[in-house]
C-alpha positions as CSV (number, residue, x, y, z in Angstrom):
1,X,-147.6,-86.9,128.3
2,X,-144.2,-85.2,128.1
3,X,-142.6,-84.3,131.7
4,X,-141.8,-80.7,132.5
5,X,-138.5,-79.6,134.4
6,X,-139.9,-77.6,137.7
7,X,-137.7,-75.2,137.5
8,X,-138.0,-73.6,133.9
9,X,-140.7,-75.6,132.6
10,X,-138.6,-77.0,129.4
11,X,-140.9,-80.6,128.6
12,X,-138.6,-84.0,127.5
13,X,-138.0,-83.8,123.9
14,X,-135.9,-86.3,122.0
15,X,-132.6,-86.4,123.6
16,X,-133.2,-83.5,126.1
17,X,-134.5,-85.8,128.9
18,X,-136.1,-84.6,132.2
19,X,-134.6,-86.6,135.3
20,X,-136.0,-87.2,138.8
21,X,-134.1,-85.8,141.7
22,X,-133.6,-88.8,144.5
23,X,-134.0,-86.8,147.4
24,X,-137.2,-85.1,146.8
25,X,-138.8,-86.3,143.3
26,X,-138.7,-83.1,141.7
27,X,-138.5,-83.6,138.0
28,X,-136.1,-81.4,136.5
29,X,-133.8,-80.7,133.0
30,X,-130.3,-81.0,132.0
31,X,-129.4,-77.6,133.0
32,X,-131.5,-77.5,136.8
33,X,-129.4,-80.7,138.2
34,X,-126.2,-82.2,139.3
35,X,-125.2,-85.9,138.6
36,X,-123.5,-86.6,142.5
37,X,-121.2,-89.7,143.4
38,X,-123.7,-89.8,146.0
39,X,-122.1,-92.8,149.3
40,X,-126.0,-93.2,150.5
41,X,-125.6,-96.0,147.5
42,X,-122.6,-97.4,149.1
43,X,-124.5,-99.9,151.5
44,X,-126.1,-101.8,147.9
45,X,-122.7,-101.9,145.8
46,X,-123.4,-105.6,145.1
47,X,-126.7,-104.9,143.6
48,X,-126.1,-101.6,141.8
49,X,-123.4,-100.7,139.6
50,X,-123.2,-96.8,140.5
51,X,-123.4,-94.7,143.1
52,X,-123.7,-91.3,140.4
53,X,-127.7,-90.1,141.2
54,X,-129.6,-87.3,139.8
55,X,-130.1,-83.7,142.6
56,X,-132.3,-81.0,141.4
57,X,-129.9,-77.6,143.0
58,X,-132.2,-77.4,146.2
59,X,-131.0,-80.6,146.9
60,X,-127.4,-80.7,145.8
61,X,-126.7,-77.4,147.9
62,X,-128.7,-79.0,150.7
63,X,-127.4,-82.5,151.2
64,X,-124.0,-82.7,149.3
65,X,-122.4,-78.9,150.6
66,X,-118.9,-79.8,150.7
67,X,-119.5,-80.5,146.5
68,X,-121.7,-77.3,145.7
69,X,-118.8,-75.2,148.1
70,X,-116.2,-76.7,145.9
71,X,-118.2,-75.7,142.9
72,X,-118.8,-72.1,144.3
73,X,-115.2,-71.4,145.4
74,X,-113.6,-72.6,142.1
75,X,-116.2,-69.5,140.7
76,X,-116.4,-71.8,137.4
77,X,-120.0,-72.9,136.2
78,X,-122.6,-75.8,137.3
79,X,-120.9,-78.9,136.4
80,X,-124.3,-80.5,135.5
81,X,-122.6,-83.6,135.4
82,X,-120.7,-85.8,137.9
83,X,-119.4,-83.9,140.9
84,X,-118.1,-86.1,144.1
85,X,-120.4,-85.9,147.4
């Protein structure tokens, strides 16, 4: 079974790889997510070795503003990569 991003529907092939958003499990594609230095991680630092975790956009807008405000103001496009809480 391939997974299917939520958003447009594109199923994991080969290298394109669907990811799982950590706030609310939506599955989602390399061009519906933001990769967040996210500080909720902070607390396990001796167990994990990054705090980067994958937001579908709901999520990213939702619980990391000050980043997607950034991203809007600057007017340039979705990073969909690592962006700083």
């Amino acid at each position: 079974m391939a997974w299917e991003c939520s958003d447009c529907g594109r199923k994991e092939q080969g290298e394109s790889k669907i990811t799982v958003c950590h706030h609310c499990g939506r599955p989602v594609c390399k061009l519906h997510r933001e990769m967040v230095d996210d500080d909720a991680f902070s607390a396990w630092s001796d167990h994990i070795t990054t705090n980067v975790a994958v937001h579908c956009l709901d999520c990213w807008a939702t619980f990391h503003p000050q980043a997607a405000a950034a991203q809007a103001e600057s007017g340039a496009p979705l990073a969909r990569g690592l962006t700083t809480a």
